[in-house]
VEXTOR-742459 format. One record per residue (C-alpha): residue number from 1; residue in three letters; z negated, x negated, y. Coordinates in Angstrom, 2 decimals. Each point is the difference from the previous one (the first is absolute). Layout:
! residues N
+-----+------+---------+---------+---------+
!  nr ! rest !       z !       x !       y !
+-----+------+---------+---------+---------+
! NUM !  ALA !       Z !       X !       Y !
...
+-----+------+---------+---------+---------+
! end
This chain:
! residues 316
+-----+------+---------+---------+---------+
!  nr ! rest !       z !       x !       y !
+-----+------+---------+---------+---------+
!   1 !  UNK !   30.07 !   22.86 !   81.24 !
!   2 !  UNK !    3.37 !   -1.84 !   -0.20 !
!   3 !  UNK !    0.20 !    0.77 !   -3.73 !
!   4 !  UNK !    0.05 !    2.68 !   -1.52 !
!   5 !  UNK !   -1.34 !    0.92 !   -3.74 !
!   6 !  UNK !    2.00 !    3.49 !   -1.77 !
!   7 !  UNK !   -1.78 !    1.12 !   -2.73 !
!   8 !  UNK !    1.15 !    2.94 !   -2.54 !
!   9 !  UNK !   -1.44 !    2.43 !   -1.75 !
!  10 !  UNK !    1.33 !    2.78 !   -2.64 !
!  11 !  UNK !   -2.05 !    3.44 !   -0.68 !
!  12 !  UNK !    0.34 !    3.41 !   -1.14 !
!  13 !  UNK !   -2.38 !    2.69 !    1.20 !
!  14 !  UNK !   -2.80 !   -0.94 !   -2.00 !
!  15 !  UNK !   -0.54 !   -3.59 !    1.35 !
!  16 !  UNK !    0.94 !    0.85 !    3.70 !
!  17 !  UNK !   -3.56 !   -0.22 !    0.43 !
!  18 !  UNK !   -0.64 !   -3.38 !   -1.53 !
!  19 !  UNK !    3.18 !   -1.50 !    1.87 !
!  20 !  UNK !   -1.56 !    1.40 !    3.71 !
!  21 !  UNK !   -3.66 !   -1.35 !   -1.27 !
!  22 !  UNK !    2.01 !   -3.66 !   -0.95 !
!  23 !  UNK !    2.23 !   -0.07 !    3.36 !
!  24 !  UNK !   -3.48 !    0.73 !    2.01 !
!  25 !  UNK !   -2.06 !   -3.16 !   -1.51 !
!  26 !  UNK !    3.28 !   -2.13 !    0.95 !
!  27 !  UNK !    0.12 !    1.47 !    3.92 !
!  28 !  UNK !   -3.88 !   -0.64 !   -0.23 !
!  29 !  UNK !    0.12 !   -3.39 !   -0.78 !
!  30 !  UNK !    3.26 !   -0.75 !    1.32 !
!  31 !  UNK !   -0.39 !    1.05 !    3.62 !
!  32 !  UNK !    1.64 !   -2.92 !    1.54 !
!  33 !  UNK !    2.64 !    0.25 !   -2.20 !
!  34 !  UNK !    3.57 !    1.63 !    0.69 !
!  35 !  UNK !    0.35 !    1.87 !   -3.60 !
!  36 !  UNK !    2.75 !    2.48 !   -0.76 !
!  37 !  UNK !   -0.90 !    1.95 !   -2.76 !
!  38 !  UNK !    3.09 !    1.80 !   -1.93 !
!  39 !  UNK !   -0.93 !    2.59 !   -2.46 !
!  40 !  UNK !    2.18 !    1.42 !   -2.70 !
!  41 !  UNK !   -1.51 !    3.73 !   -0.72 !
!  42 !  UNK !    1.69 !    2.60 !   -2.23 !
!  43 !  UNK !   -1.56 !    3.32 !   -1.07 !
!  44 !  UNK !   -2.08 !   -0.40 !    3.51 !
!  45 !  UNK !    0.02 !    3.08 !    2.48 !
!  46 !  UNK !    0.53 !    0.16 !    3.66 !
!  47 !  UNK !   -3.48 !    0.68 !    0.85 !
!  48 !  UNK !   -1.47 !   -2.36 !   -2.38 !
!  49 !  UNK !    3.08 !   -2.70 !    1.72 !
!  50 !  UNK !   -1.21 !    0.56 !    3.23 !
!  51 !  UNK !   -4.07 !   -0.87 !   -1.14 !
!  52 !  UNK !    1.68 !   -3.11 !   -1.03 !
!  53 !  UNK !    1.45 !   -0.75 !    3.21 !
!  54 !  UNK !   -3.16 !    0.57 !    2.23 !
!  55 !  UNK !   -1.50 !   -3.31 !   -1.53 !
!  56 !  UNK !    2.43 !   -2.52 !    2.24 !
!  57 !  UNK !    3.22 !    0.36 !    1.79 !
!  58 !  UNK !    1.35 !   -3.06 !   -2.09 !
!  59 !  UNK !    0.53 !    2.32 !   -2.99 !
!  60 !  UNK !    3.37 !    0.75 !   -1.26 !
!  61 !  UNK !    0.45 !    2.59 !   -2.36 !
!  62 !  UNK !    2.87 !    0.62 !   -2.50 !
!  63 !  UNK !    0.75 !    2.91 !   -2.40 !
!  64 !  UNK !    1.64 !   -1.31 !   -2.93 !
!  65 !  UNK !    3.36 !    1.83 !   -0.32 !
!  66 !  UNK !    0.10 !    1.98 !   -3.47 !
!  67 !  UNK !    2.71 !   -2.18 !   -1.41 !
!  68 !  UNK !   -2.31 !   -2.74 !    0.39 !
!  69 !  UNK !   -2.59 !    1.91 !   -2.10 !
!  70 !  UNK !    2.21 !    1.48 !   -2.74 !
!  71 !  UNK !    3.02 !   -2.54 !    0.25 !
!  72 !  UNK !   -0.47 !   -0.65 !   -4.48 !
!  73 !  UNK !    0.03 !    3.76 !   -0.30 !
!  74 !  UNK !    3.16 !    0.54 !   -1.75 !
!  75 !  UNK !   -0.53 !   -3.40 !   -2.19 !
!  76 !  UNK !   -0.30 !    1.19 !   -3.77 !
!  77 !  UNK !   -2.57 !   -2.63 !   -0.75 !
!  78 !  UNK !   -3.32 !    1.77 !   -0.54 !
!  79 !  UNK !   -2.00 !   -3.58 !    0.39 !
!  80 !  UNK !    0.14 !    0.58 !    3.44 !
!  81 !  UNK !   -2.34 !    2.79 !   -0.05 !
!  82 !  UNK !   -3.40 !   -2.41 !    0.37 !
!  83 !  UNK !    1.59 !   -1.11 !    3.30 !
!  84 !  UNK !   -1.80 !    1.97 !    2.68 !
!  85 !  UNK !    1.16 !    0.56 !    3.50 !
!  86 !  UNK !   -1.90 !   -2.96 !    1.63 !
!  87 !  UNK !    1.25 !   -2.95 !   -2.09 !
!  88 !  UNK !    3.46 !    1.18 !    1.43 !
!  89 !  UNK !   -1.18 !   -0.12 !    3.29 !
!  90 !  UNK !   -1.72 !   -3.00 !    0.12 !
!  91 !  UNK !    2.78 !   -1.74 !   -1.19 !
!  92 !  UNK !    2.82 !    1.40 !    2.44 !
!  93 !  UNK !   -2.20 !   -0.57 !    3.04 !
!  94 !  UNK !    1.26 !   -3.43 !    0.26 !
!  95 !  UNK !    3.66 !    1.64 !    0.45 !
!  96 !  UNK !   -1.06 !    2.85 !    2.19 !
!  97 !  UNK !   -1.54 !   -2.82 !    2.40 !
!  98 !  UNK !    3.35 !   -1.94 !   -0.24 !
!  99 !  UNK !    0.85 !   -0.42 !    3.49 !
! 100 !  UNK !   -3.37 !    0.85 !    1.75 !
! 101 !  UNK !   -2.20 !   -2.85 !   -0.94 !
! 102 !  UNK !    0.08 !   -3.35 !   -1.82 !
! 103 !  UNK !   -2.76 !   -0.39 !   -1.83 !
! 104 !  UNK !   -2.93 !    2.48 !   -0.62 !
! 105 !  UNK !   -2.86 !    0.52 !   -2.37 !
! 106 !  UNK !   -0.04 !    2.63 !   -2.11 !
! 107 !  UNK !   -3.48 !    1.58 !   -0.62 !
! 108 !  UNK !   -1.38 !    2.85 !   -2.43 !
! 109 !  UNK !   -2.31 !    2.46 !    0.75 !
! 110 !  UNK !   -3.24 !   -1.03 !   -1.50 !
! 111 !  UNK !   -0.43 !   -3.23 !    2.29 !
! 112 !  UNK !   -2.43 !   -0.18 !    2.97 !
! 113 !  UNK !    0.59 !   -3.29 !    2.78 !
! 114 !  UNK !   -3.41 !   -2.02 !    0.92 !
! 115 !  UNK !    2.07 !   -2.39 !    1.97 !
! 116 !  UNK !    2.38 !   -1.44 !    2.60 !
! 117 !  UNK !    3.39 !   -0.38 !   -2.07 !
! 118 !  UNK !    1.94 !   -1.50 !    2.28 !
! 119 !  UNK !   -0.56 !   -3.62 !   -1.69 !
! 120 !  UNK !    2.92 !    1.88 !   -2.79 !
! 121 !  UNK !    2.65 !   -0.86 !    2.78 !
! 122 !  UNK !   -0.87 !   -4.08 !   -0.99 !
! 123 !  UNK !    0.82 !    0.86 !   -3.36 !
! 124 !  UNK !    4.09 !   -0.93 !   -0.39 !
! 125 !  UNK !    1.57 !    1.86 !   -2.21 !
! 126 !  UNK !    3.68 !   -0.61 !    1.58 !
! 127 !  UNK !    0.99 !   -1.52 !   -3.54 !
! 128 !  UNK !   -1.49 !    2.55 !   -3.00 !
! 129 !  UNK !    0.32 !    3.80 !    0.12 !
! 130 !  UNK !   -3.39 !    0.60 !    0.40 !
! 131 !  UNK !   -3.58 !   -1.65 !    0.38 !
! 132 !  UNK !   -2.21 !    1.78 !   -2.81 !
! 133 !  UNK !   -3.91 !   -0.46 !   -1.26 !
! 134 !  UNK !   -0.97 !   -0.21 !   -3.62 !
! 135 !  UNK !   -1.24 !    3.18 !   -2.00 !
! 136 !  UNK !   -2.76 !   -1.91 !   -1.49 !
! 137 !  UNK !   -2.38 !   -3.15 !    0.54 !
! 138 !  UNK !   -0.33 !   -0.55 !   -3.62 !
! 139 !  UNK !    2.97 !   -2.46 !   -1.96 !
! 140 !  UNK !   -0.45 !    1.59 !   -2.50 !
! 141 !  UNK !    0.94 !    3.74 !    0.96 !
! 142 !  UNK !    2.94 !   -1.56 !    1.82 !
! 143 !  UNK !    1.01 !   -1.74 !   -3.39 !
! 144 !  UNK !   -0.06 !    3.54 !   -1.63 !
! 145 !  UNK !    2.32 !    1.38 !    2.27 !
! 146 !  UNK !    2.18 !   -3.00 !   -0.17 !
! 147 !  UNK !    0.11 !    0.45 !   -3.59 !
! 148 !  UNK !    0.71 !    3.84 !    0.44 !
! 149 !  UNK !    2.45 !   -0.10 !    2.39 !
! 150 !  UNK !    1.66 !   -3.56 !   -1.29 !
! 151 !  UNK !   -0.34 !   -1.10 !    3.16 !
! 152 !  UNK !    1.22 !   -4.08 !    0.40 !
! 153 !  UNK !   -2.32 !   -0.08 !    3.35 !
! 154 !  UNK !   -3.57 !   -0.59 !   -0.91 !
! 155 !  UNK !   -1.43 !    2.55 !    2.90 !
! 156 !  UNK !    0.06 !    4.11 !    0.04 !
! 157 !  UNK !   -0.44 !    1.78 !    3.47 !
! 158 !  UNK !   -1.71 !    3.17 !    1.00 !
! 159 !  UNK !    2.74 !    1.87 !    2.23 !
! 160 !  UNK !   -2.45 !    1.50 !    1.61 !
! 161 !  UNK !    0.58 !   -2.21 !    3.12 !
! 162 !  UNK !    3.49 !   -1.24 !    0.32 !
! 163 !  UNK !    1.15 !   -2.89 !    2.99 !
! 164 !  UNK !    3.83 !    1.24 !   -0.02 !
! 165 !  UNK !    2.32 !   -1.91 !    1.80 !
! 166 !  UNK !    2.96 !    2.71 !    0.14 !
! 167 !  UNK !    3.02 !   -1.88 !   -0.09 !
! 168 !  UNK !   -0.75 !   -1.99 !   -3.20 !
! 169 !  UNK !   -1.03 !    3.05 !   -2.09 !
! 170 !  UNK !    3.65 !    1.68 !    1.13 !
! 171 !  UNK !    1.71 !   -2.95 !   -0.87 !
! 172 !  UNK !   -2.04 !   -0.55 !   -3.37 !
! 173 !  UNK !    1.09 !    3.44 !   -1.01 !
! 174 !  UNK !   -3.84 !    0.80 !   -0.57 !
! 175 !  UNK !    0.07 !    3.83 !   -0.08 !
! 176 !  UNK !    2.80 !    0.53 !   -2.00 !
! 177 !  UNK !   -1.45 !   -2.80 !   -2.35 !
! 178 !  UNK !   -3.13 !    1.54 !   -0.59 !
! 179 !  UNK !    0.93 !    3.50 !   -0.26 !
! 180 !  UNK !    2.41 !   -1.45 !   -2.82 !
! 181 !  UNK !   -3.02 !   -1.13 !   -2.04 !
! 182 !  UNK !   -1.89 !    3.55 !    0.87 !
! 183 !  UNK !    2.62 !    1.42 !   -1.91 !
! 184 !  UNK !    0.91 !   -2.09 !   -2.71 !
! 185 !  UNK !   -4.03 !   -0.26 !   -1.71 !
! 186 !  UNK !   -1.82 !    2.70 !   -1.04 !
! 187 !  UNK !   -3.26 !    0.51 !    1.75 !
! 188 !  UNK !   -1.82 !   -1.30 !   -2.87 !
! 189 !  UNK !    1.07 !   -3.53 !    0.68 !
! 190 !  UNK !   -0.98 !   -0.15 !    3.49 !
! 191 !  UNK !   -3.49 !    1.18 !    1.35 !
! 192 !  UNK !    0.45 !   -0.42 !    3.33 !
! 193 !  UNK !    3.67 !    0.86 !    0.37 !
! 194 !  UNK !    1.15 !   -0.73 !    3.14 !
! 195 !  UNK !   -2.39 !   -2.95 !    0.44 !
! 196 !  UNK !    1.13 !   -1.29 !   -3.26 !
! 197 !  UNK !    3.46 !    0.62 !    0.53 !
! 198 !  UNK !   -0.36 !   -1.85 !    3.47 !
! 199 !  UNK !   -1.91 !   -3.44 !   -1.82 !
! 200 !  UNK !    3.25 !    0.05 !   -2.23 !
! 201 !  UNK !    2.84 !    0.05 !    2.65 !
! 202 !  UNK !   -2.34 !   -2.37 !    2.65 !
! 203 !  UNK !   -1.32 !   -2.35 !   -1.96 !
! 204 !  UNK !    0.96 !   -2.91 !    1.03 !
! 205 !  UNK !    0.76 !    1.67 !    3.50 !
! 206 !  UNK !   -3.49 !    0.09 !    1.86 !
! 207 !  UNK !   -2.55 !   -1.55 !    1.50 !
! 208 !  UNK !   -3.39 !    0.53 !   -1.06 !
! 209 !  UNK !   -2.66 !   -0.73 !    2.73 !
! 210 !  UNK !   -3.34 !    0.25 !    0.64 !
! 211 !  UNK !   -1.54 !    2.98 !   -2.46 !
! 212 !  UNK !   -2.25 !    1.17 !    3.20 !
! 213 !  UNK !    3.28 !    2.02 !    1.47 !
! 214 !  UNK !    0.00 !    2.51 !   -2.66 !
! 215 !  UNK !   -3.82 !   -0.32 !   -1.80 !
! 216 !  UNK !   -0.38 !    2.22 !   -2.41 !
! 217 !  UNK !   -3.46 !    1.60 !   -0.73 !
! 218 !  UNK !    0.11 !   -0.39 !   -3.29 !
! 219 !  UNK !   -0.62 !   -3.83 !   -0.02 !
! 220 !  UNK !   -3.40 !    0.55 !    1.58 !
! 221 !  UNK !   -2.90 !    0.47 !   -2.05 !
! 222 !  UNK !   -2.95 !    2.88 !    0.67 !
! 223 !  UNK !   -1.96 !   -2.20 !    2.51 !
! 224 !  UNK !    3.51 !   -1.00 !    1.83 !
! 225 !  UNK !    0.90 !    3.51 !    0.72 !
! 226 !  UNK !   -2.96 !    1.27 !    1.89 !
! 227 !  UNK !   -0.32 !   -3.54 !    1.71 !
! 228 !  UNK !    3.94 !   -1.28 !    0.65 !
! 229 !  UNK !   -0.41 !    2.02 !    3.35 !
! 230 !  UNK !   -2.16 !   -2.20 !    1.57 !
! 231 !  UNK !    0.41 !   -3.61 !   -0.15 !
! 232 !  UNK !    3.06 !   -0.31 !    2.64 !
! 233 !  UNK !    1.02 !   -3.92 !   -1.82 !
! 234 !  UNK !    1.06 !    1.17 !   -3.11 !
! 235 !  UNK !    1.45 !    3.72 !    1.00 !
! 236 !  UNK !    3.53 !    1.02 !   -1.31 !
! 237 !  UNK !    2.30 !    0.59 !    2.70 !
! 238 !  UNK !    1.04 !    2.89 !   -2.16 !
! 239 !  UNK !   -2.23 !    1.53 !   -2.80 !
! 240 !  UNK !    2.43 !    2.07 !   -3.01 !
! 241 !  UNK !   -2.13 !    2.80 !   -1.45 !
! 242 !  UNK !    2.11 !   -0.16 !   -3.16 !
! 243 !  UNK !   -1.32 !    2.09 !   -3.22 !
! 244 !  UNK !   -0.08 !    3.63 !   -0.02 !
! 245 !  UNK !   -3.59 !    0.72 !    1.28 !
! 246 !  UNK !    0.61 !   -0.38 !    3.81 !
! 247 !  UNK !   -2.20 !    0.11 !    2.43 !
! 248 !  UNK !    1.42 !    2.65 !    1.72 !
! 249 !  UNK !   -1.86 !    2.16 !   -2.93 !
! 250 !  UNK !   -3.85 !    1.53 !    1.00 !
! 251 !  UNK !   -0.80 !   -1.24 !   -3.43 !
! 252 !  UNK !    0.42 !   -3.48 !    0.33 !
! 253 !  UNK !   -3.08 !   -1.04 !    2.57 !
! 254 !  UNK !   -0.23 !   -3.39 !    1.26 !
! 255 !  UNK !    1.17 !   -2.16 !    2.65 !
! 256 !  UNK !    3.64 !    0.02 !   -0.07 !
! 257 !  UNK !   -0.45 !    3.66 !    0.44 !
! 258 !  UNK !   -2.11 !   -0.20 !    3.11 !
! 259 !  UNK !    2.67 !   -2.08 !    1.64 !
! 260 !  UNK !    3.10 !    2.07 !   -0.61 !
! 261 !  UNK !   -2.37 !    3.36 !    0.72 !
! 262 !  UNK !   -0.19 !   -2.32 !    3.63 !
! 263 !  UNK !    3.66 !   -1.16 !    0.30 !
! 264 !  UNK !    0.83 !    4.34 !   -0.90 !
! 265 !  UNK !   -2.34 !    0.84 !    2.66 !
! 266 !  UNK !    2.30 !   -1.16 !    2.78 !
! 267 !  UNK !    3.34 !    1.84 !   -1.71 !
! 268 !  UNK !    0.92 !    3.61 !    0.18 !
! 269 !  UNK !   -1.30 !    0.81 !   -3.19 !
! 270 !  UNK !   -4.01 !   -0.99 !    0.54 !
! 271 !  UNK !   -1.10 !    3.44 !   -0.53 !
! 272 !  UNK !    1.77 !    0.45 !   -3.65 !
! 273 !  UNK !   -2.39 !   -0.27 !   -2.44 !
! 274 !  UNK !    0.33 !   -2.85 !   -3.00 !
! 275 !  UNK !    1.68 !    1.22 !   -2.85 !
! 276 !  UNK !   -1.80 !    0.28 !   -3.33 !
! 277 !  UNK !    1.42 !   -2.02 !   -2.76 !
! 278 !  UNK !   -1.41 !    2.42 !   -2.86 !
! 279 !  UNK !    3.35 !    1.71 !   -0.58 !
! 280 !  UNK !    1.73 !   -3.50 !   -0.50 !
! 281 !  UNK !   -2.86 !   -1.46 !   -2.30 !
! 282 !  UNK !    1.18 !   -1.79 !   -2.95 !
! 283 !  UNK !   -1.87 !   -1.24 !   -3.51 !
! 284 !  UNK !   -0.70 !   -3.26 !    1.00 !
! 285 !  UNK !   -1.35 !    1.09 !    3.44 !
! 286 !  UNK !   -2.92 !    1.55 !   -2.16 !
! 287 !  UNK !   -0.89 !   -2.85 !   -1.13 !
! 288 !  UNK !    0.09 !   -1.97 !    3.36 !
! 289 !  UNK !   -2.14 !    2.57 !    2.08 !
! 290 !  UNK !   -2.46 !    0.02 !   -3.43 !
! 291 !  UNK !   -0.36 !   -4.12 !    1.11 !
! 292 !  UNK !   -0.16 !    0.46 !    3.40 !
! 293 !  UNK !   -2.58 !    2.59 !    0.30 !
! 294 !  UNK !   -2.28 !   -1.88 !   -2.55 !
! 295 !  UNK !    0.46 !   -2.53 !    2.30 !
! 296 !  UNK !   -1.82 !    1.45 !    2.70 !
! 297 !  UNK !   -2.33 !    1.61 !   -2.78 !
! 298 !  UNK !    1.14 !    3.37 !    0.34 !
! 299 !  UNK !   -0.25 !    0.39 !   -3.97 !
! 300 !  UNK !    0.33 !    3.78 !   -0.22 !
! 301 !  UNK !    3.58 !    0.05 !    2.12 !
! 302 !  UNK !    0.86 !   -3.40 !   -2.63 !
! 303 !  UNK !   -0.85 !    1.84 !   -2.86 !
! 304 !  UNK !    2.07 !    3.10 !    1.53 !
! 305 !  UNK !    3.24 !   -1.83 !    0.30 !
! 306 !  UNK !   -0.58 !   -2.32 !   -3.18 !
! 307 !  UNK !    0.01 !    3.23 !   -2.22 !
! 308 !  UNK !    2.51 !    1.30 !    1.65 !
! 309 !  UNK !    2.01 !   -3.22 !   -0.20 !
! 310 !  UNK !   -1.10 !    0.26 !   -4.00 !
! 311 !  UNK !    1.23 !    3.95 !    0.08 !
! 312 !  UNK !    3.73 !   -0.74 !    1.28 !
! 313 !  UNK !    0.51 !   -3.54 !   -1.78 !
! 314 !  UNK !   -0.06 !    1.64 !   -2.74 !
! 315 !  UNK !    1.86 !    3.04 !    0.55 !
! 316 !  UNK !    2.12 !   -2.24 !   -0.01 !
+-----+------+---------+---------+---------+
! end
């Protein structure tokens, strides 16, 4: 208990949820831990503020002050308009903290903890800005973002999970830096903006440790996500449900479900129902539910979303 671990969320309204469900598998798993959790909300009411609150006592909350939200709104450059509100806040966090902590990890919404993280505090990060993990296990999708970016460092990092040690990213300049290069491109050039913008300005700045502090789902294959769960060896500290099909959708069945349906249990919010994700479908999810479902030899819900995927791709 003689060290403590601050980690930092950002969220609007619509991923309060997720952040409560995310805080409540890191108490879980973390009980003889002393974690401060600081959360960065905007767009968030009282009521739905003080649900947040009844998960642990070590929860700080902060409503981002409007100029923080709309501080480019007079700027007559219209590239700025793919920029949404979170990218902002993630990156002025670091500031905000100035002063409070040292170091923290920044965390987005769609991760769930399986372990004791307290191991992160061996990880010295007293001479880069931050210790990062890589978006991708494969060379060769690093390569193409090395190429896309024209990056001189041979490694890319998700920013899902960020190791910030405070002082050097003030010093570095890193906000300012980044939100340079989120103005300067158009959108089309960068496809994960402020994760792109943030490989460009830290690239030869981080760390990158071991790939089991920020996971991401998308690495496993069918078998590995219903079975990851269970053998306790080879568990992620922290699991990254990256993609747009989350399974905080009743559509998407499966393990990875079942656990964060357990972590939301013990949070404020175990009685809301899971969302659908029908309004939010997109072409190529067609196609993937079309696989999955002949998967499990459901052929008449395949051939359902396969036509449909047919109907809309080429609508288009």
């Amino acid at each position: 208990m003689d060290k403590s671990i601050d980690i930092a969320y950002c969220t609007d309204s619509n991923y309060l949820e997720h952040v409560g469900v995310s805080i409540t598998s890191i108490i879980l798993n973390n009980m003889h831990n002393n974690i401060h959790f600081h959360v960065f909300l905007y767009d968030v009411t009282t009521e739905e503020q003080e649900k947040l609150q009844q998960l642990s006592s070590s929860i700080t909350l902060y409503s981002i002050p409007t100029d923080e939200l709309y501080k480019y709104s007079d700027t007559q450059n219209n590239k700025i308009q793919h920029i949404n509100r979170s990218m902002y806040i993630r990156l002025s966090v670091p500031r905000l903290l100035h002063g409070i902590v040292d170091k923290f990890i920044y965390l987005d919404a769609d991760v769930l903890c399986f372990a004791d993280i307290s191991p992160i505090l061996n990880t010295n990060i007293d001479s880069v800005i931050c210790a990062v993990t890589p978006d991708s296990l494969d060379k060769q999708n690093m390569l193409k973002n090395k190429e896309r970016l024209e990056l001189t460092s041979d490694c890319y990092f998700n920013s899902g999970f960020l190791y910030i040690n405070v002082d050097n990213w003030m010093k570095f300049d890193t906000e300012n830096k980044t939100n340079k290069i989120l103005l300067s491109l158009e959108q089309k050039e960068l496809i994960y903006p402020d994760q792109d913008a943030l490989n460009m300005v830290l690239q030869h700045q981080v760390l990158f440790i071991d790939p089991n502090w920020n996971y991401l789902f998308t690495w496993m294959d069918d078998k590995q996500k219903e079975t990851f769960f269970y053998n306790k060896n080879t568990l992620p500290y922290i699991v990254h449900f990256t993609g747009a099909r989350k399974m905080w959708y009743q559509e998407h069945t499966g393990l990875a479900q079942n656990i964060y349906c357990f972590y939301k249990h013990f949070t404020p919010w175990a009685n809301n129902p899971l969302e659908s994700y029908k309004h939010k479908m997109r072409i190529n999810d067609y196609r993937i539910y079309a696989k999955n479902n002949m998967k499990e030899k459901k052929f008449a819900t395949a051939l359902k979303y396969y036509l449909l995927y047919l109907v809309y791709k080429f609508k288009n």
